[in-house]
ROBALO-276583 format. One record per atom (N, C-alpha, C): residue number from 1; chain; x, y, z negated. Coordinates in steps of 0.1 Angstrom, whole numbers. Example, Ala and Ser with C-alpha at 12.3 -4.5 7.8 and 13.67 -1.06 7.14 Angstrom:
residues 2
<node><num>1</num><chaine>A</chaine><x>132</x><y>-57</y><z>-78</z></node>
<node><num>1</num><chaine>A</chaine><x>123</x><y>-45</y><z>-78</z></node>
<node><num>1</num><chaine>A</chaine><x>132</x><y>-33</y><z>-78</z></node>
<node><num>2</num><chaine>A</chaine><x>128</x><y>-22</y><z>-71</z></node>
<node><num>2</num><chaine>A</chaine><x>137</x><y>-11</y><z>-71</z></node>
<node><num>2</num><chaine>A</chaine><x>129</x><y>0</y><z>-79</z></node>
end
This chain:
residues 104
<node><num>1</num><chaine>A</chaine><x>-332</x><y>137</y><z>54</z></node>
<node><num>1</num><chaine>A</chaine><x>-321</x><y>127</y><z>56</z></node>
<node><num>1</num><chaine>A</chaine><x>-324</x><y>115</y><z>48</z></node>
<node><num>2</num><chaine>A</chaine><x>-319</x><y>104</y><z>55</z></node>
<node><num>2</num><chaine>A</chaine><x>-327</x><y>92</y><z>46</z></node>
<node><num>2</num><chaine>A</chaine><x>-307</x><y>86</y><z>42</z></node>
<node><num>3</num><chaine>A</chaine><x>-313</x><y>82</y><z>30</z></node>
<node><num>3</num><chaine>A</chaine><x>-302</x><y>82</y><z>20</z></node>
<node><num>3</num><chaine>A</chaine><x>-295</x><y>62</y><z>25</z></node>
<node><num>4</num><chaine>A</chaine><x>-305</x><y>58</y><z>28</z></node>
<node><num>4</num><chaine>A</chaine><x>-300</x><y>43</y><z>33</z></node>
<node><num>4</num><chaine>A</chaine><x>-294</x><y>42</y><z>47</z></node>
<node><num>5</num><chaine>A</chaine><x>-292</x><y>55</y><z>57</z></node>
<node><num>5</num><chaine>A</chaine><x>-283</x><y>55</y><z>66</z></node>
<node><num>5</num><chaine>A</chaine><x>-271</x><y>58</y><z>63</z></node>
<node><num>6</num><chaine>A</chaine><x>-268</x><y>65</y><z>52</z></node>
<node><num>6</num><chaine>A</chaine><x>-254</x><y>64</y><z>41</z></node>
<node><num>6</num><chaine>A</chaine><x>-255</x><y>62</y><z>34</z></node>
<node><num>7</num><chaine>A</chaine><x>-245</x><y>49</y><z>33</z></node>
<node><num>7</num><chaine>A</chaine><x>-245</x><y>39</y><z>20</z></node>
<node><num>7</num><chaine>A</chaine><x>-240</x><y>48</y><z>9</z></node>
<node><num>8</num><chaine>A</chaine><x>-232</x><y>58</y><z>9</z></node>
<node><num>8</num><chaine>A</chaine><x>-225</x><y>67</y><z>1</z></node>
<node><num>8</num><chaine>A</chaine><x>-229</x><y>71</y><z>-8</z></node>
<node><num>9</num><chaine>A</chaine><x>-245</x><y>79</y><z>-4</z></node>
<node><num>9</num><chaine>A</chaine><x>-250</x><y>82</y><z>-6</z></node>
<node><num>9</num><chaine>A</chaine><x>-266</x><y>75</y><z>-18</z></node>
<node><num>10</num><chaine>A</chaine><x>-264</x><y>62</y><z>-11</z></node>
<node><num>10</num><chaine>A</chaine><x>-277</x><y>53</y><z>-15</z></node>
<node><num>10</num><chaine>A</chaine><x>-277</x><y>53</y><z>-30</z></node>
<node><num>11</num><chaine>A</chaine><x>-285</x><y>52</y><z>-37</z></node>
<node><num>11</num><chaine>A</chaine><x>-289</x><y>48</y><z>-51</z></node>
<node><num>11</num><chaine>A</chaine><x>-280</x><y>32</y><z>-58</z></node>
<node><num>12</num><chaine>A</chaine><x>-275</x><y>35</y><z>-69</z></node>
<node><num>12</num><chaine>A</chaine><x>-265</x><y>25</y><z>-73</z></node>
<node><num>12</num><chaine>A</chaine><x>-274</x><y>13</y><z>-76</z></node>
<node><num>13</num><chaine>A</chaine><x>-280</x><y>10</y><z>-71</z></node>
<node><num>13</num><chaine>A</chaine><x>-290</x><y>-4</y><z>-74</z></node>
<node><num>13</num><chaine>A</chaine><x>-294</x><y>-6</y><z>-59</z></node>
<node><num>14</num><chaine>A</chaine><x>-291</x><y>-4</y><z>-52</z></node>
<node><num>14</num><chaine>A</chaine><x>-294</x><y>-6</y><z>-34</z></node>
<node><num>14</num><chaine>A</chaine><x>-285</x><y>-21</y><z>-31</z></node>
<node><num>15</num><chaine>A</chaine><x>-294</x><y>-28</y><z>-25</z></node>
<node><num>15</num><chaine>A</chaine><x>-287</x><y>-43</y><z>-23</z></node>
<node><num>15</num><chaine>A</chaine><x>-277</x><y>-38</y><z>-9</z></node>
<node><num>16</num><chaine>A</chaine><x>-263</x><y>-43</y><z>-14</z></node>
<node><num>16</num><chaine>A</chaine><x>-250</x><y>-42</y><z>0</z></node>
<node><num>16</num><chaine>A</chaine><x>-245</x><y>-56</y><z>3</z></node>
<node><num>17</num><chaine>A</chaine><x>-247</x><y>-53</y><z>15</z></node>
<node><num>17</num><chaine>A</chaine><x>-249</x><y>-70</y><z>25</z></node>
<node><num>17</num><chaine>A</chaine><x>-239</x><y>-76</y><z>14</z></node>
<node><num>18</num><chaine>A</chaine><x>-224</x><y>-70</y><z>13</z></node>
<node><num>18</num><chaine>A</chaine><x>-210</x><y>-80</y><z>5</z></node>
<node><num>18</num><chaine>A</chaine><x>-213</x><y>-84</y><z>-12</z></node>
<node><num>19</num><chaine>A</chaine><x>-226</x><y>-76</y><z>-13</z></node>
<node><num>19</num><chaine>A</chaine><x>-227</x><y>-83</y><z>-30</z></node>
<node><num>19</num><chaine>A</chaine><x>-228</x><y>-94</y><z>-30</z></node>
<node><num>20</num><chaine>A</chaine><x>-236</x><y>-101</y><z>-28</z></node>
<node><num>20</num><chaine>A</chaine><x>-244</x><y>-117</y><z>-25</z></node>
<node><num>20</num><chaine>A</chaine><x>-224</x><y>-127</y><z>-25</z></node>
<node><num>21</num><chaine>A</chaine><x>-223</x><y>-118</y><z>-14</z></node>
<node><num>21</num><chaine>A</chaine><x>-206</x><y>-128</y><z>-12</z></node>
<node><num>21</num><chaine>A</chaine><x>-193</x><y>-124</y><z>-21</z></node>
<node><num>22</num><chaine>A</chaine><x>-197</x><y>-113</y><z>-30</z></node>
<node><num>22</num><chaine>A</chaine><x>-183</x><y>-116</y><z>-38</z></node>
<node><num>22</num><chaine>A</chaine><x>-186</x><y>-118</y><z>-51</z></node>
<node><num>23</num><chaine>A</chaine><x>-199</x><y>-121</y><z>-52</z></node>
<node><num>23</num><chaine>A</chaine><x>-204</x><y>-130</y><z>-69</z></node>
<node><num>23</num><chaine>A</chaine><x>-195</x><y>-143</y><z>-70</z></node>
<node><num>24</num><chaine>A</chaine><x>-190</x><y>-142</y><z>-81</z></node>
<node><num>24</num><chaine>A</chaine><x>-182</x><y>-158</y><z>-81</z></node>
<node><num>24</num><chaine>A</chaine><x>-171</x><y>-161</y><z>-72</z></node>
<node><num>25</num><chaine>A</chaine><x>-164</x><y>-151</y><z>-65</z></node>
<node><num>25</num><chaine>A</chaine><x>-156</x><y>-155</y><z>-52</z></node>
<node><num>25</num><chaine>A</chaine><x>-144</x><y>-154</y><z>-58</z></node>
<node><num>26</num><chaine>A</chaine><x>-135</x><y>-165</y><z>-60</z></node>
<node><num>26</num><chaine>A</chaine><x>-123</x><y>-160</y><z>-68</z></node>
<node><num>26</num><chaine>A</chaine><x>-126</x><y>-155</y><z>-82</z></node>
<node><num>27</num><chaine>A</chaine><x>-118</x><y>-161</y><z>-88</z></node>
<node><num>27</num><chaine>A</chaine><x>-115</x><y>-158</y><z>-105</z></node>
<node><num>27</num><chaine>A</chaine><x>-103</x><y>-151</y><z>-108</z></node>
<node><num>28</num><chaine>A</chaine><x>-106</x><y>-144</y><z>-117</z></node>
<node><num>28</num><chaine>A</chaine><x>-96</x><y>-136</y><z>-122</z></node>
<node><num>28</num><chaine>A</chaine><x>-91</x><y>-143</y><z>-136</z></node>
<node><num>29</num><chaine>A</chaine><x>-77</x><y>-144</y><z>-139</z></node>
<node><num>29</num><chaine>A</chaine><x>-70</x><y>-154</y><z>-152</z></node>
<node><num>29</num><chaine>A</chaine><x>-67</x><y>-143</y><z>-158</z></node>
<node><num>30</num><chaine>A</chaine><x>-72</x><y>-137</y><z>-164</z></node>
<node><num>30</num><chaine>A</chaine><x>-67</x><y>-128</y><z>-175</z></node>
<node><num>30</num><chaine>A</chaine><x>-53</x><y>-132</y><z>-185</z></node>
<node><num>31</num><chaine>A</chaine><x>-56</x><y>-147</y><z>-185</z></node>
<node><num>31</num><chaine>A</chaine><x>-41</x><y>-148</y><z>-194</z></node>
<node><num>31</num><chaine>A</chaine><x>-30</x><y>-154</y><z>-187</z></node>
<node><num>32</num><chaine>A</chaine><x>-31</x><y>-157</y><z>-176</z></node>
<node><num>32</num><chaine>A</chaine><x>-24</x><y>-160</y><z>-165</z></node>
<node><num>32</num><chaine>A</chaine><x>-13</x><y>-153</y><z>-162</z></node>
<node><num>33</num><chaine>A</chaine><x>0</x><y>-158</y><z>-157</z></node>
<node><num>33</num><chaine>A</chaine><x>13</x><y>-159</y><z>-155</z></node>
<node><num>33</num><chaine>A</chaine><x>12</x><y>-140</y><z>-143</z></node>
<node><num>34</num><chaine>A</chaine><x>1</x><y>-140</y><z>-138</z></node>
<node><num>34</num><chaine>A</chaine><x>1</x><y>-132</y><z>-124</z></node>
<node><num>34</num><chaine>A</chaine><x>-6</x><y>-123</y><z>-125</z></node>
<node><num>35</num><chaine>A</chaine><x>-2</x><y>-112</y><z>-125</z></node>
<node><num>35</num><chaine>A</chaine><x>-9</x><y>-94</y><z>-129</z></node>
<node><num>35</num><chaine>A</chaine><x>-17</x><y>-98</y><z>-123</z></node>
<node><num>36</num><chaine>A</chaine><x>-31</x><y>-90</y><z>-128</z></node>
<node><num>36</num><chaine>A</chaine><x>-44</x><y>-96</y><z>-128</z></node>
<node><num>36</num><chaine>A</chaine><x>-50</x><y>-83</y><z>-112</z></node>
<node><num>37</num><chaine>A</chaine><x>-44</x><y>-74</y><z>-111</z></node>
<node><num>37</num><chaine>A</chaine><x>-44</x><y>-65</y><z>-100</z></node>
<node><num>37</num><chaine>A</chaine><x>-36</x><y>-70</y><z>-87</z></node>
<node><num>38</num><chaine>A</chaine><x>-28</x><y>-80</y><z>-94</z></node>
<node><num>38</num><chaine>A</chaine><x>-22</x><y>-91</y><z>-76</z></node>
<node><num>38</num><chaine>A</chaine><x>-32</x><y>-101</y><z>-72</z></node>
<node><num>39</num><chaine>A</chaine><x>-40</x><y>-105</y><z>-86</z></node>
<node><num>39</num><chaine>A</chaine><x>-50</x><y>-114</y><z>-86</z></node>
<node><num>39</num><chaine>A</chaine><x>-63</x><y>-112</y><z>-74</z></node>
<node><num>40</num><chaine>A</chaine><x>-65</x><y>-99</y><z>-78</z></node>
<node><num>40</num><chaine>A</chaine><x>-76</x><y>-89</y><z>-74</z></node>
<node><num>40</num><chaine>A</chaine><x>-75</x><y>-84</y><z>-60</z></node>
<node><num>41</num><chaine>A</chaine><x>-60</x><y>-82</y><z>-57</z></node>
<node><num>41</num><chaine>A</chaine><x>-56</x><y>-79</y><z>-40</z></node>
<node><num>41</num><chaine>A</chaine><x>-53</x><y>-90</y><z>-36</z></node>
<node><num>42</num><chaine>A</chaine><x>-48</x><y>-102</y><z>-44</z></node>
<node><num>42</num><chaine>A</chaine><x>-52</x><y>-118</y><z>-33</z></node>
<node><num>42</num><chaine>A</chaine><x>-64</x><y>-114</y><z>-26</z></node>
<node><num>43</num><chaine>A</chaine><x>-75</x><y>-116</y><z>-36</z></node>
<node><num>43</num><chaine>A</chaine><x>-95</x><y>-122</y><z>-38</z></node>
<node><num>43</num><chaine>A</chaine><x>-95</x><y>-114</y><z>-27</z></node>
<node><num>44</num><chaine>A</chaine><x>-90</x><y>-99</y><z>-27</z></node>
<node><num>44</num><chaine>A</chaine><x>-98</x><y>-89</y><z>-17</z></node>
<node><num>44</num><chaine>A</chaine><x>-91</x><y>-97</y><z>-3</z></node>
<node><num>45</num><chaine>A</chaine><x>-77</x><y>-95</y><z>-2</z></node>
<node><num>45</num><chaine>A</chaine><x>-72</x><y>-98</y><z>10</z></node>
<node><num>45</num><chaine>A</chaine><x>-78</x><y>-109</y><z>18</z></node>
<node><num>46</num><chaine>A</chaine><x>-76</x><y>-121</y><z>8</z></node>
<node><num>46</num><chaine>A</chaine><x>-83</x><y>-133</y><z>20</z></node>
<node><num>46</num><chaine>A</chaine><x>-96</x><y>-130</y><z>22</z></node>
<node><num>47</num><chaine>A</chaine><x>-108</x><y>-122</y><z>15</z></node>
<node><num>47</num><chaine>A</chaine><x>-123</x><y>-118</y><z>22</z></node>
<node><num>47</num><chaine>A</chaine><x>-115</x><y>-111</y><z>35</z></node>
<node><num>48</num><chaine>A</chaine><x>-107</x><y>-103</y><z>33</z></node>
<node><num>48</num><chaine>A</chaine><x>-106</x><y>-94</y><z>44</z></node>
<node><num>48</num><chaine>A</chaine><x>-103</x><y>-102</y><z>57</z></node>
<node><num>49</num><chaine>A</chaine><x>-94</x><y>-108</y><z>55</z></node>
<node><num>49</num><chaine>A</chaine><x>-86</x><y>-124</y><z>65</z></node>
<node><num>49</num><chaine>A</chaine><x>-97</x><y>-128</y><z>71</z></node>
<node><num>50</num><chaine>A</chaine><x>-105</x><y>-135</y><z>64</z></node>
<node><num>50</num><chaine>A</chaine><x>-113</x><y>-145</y><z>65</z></node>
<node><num>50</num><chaine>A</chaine><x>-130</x><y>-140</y><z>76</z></node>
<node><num>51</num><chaine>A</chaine><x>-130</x><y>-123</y><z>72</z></node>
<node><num>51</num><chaine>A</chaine><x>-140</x><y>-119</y><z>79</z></node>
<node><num>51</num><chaine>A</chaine><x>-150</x><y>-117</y><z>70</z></node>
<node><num>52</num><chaine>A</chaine><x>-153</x><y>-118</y><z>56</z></node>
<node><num>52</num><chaine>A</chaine><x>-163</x><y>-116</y><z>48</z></node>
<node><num>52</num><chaine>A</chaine><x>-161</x><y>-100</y><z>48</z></node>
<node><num>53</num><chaine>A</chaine><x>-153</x><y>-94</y><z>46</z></node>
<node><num>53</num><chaine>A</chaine><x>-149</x><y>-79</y><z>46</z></node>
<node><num>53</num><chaine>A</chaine><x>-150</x><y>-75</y><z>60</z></node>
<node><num>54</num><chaine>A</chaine><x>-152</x><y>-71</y><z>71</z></node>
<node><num>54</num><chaine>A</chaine><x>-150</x><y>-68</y><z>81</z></node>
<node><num>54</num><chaine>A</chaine><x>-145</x><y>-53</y><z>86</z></node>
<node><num>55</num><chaine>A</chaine><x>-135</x><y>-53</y><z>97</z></node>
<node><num>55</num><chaine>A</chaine><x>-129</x><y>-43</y><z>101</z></node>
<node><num>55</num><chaine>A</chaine><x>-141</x><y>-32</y><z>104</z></node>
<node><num>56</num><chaine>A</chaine><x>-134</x><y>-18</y><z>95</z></node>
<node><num>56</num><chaine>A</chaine><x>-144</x><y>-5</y><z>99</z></node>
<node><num>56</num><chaine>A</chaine><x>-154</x><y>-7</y><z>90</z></node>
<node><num>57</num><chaine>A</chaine><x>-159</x><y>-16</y><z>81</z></node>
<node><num>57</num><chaine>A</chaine><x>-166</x><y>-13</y><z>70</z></node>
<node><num>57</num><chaine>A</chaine><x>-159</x><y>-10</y><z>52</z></node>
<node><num>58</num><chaine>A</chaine><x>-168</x><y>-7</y><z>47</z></node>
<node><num>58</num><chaine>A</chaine><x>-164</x><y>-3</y><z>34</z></node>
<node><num>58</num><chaine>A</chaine><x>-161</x><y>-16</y><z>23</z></node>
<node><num>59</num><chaine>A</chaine><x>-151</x><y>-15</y><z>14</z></node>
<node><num>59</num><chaine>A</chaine><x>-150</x><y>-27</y><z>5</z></node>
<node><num>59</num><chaine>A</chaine><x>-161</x><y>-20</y><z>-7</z></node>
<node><num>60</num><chaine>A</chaine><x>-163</x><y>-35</y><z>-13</z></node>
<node><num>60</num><chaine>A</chaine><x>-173</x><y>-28</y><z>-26</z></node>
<node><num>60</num><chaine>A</chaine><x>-168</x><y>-17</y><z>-31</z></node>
<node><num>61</num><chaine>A</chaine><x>-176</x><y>-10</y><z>-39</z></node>
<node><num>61</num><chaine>A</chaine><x>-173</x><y>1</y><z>-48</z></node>
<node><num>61</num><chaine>A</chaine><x>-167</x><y>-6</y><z>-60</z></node>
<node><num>62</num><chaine>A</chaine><x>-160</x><y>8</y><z>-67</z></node>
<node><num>62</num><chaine>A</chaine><x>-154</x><y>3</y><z>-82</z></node>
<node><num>62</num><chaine>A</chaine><x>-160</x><y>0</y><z>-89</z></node>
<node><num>63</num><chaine>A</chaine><x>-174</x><y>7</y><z>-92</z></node>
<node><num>63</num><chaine>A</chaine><x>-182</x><y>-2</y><z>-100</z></node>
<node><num>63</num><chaine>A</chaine><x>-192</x><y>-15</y><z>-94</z></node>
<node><num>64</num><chaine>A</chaine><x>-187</x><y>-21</y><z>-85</z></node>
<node><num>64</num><chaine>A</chaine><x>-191</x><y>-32</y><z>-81</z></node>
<node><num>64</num><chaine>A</chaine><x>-184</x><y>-43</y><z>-87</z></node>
<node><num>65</num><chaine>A</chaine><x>-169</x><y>-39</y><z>-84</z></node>
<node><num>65</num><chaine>A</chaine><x>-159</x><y>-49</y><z>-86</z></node>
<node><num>65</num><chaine>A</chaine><x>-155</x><y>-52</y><z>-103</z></node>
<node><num>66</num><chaine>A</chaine><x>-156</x><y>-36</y><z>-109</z></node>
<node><num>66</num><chaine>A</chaine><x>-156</x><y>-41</y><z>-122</z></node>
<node><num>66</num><chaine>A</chaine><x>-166</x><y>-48</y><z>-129</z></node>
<node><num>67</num><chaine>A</chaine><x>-180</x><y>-52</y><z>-122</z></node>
<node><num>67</num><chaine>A</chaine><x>-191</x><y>-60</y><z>-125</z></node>
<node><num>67</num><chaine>A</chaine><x>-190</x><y>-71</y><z>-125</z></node>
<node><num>68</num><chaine>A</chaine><x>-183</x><y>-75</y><z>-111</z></node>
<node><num>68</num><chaine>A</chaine><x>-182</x><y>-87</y><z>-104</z></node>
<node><num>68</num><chaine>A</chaine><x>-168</x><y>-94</y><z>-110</z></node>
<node><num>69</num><chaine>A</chaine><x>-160</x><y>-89</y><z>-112</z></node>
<node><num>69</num><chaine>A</chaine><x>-147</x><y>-97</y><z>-119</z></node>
<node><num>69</num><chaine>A</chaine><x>-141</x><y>-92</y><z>-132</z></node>
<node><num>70</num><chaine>A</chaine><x>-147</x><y>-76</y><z>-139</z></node>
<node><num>70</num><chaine>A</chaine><x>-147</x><y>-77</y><z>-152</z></node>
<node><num>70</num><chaine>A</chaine><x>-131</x><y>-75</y><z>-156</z></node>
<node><num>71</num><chaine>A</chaine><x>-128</x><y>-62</y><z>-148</z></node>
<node><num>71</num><chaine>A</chaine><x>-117</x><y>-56</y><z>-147</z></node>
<node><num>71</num><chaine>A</chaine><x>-115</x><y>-42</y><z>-150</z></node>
<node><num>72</num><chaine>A</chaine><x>-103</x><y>-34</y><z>-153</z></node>
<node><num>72</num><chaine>A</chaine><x>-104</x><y>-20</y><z>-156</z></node>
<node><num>72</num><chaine>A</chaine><x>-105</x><y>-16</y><z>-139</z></node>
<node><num>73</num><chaine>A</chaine><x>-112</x><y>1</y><z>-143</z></node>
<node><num>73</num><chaine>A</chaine><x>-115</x><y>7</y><z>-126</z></node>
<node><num>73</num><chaine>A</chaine><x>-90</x><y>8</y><z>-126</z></node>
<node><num>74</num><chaine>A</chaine><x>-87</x><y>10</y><z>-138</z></node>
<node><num>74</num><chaine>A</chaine><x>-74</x><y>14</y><z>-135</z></node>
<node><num>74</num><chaine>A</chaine><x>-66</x><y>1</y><z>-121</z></node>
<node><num>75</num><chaine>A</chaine><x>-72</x><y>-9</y><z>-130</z></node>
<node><num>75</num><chaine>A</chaine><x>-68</x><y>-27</y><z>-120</z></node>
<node><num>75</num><chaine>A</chaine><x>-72</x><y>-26</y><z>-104</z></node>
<node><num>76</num><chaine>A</chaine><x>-82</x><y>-21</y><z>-107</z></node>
<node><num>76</num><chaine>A</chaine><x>-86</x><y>-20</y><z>-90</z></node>
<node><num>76</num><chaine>A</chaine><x>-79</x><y>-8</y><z>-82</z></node>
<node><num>77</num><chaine>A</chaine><x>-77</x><y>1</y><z>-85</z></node>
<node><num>77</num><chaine>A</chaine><x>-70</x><y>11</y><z>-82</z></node>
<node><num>77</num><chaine>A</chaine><x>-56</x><y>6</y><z>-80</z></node>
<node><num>78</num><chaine>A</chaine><x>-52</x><y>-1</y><z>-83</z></node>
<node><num>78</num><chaine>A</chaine><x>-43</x><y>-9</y><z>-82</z></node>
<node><num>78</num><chaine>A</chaine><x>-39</x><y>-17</y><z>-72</z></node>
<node><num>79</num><chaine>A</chaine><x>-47</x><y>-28</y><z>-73</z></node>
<node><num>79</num><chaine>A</chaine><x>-49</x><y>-37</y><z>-63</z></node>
<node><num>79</num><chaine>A</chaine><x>-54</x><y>-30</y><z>-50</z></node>
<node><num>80</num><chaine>A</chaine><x>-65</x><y>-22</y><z>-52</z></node>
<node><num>80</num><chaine>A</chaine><x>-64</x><y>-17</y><z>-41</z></node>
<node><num>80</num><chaine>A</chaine><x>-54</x><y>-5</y><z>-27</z></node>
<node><num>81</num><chaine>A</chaine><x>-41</x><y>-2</y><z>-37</z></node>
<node><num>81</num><chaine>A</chaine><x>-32</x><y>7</y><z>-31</z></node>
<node><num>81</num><chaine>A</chaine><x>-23</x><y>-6</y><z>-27</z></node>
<node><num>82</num><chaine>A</chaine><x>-21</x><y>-18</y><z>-32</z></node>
<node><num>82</num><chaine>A</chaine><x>-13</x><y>-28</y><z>-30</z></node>
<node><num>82</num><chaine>A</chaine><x>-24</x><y>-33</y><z>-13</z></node>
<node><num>83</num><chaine>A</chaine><x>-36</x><y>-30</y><z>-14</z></node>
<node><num>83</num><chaine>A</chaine><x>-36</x><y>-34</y><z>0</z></node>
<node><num>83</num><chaine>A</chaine><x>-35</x><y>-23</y><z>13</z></node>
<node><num>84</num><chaine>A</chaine><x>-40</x><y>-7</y><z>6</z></node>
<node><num>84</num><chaine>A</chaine><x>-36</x><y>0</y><z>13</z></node>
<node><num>84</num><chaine>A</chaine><x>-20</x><y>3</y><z>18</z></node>
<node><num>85</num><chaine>A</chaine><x>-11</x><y>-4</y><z>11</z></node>
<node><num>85</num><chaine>A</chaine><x>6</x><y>-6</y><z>15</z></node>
<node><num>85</num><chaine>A</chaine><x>5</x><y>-21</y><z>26</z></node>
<node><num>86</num><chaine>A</chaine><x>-4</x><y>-23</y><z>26</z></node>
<node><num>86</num><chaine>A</chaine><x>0</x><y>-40</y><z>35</z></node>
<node><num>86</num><chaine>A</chaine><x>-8</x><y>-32</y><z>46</z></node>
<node><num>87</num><chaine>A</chaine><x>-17</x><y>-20</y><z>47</z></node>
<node><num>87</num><chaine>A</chaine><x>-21</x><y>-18</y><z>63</z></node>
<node><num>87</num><chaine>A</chaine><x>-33</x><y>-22</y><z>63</z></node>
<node><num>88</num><chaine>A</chaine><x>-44</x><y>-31</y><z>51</z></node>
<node><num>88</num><chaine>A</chaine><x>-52</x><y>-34</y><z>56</z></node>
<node><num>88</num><chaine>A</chaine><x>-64</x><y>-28</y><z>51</z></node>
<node><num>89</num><chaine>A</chaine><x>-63</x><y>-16</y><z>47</z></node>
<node><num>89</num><chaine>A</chaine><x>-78</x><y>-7</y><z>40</z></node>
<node><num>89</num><chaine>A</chaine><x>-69</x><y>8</y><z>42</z></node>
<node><num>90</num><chaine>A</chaine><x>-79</x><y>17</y><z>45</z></node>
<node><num>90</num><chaine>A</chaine><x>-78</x><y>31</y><z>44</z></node>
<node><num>90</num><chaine>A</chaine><x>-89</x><y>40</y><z>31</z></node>
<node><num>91</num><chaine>A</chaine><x>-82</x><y>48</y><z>31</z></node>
<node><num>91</num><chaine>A</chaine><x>-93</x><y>52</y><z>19</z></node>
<node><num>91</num><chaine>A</chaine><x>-99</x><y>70</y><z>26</z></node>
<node><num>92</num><chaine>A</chaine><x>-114</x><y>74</y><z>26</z></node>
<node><num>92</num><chaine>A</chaine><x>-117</x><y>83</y><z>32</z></node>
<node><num>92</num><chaine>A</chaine><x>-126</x><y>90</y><z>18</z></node>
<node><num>93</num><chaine>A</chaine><x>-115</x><y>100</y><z>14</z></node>
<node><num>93</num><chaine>A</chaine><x>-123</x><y>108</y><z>4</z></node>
<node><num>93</num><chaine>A</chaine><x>-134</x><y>113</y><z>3</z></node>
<node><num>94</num><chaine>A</chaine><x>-139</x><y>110</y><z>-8</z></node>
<node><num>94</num><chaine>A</chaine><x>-155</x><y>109</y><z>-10</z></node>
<node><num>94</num><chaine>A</chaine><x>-168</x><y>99</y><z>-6</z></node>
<node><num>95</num><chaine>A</chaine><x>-159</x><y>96</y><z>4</z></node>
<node><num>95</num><chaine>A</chaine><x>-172</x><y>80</y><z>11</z></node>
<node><num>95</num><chaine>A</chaine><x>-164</x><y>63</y><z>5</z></node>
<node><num>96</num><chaine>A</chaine><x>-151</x><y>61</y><z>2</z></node>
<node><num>96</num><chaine>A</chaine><x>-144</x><y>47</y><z>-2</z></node>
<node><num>96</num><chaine>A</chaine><x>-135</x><y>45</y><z>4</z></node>
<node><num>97</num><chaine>A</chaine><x>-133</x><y>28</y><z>3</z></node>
<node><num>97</num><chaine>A</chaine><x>-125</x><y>25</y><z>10</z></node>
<node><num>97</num><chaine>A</chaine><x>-125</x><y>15</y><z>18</z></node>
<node><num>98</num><chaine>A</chaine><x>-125</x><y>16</y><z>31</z></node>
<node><num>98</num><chaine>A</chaine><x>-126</x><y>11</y><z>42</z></node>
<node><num>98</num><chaine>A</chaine><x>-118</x><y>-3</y><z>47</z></node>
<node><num>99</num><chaine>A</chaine><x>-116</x><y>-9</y><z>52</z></node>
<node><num>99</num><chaine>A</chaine><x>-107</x><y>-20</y><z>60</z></node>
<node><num>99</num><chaine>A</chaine><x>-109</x><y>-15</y><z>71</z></node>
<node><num>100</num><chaine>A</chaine><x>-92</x><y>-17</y><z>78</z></node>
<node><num>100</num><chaine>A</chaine><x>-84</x><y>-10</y><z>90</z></node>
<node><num>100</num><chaine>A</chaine><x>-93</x><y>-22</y><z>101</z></node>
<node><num>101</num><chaine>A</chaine><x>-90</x><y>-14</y><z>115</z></node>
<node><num>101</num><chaine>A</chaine><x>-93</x><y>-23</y><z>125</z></node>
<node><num>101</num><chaine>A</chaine><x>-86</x><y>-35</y><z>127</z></node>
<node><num>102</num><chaine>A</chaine><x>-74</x><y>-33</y><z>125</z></node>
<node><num>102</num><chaine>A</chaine><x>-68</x><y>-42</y><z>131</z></node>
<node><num>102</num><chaine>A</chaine><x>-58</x><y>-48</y><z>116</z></node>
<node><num>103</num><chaine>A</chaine><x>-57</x><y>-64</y><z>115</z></node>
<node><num>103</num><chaine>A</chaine><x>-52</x><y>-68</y><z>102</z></node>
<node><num>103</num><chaine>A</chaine><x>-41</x><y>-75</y><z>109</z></node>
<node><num>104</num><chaine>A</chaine><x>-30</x><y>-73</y><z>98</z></node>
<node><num>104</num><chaine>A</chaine><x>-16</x><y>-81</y><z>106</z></node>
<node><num>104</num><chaine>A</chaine><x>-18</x><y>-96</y><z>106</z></node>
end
């Protein structure tokens, strides 16, 4: 079985096409007026809007995102149920979490 036809499975240092695009994408204000996990489900939502995230693929991993914006895994867990309540990510145990086909 070759481990780069699931990403799931791939080695935690395997380049994923959405790294390159969520380096630097949106900042997180840590001392800012706006829970830093609404911050974090903005950043994700408009990738998703906009098509950098695309329908039927997987959003970064948790340890991507705490690399990339320097958050607790608790924050992302967060933000990420705040988008799985808007309809736009599903989560499939043990492989991540996905974005839905269809975005409102």
């Amino acid at each position: 079985m070759d481990n780069y036809s699931y990403p799931w499975l791939a080695p935690d240092n395997l380049h994923y096409p959405w790294s390159d695009s969520l380096i630097n994408v949106g900042e997180i204000d840590h001392e800012g007026p706006v829970p830093v996990y609404q911050q974090l489900a903005s950043i994700l939502r408009d990738q998703i809007m906009s098509g950098t995230l695309r329908p039927g693929r997987p959003i970064p991993s948790e340890r991507t995102l705490v690399q990339n914006y320097g958050v607790a895994v608790g924050t992302i867990k967060k933000a990420i149920q705040v988008l799985r309540d808007e309809g736009l990510v599903y989560t499939v145990i043990g492989r991540g979490v996905y974005v839905t086909q269809q975005q409102r």
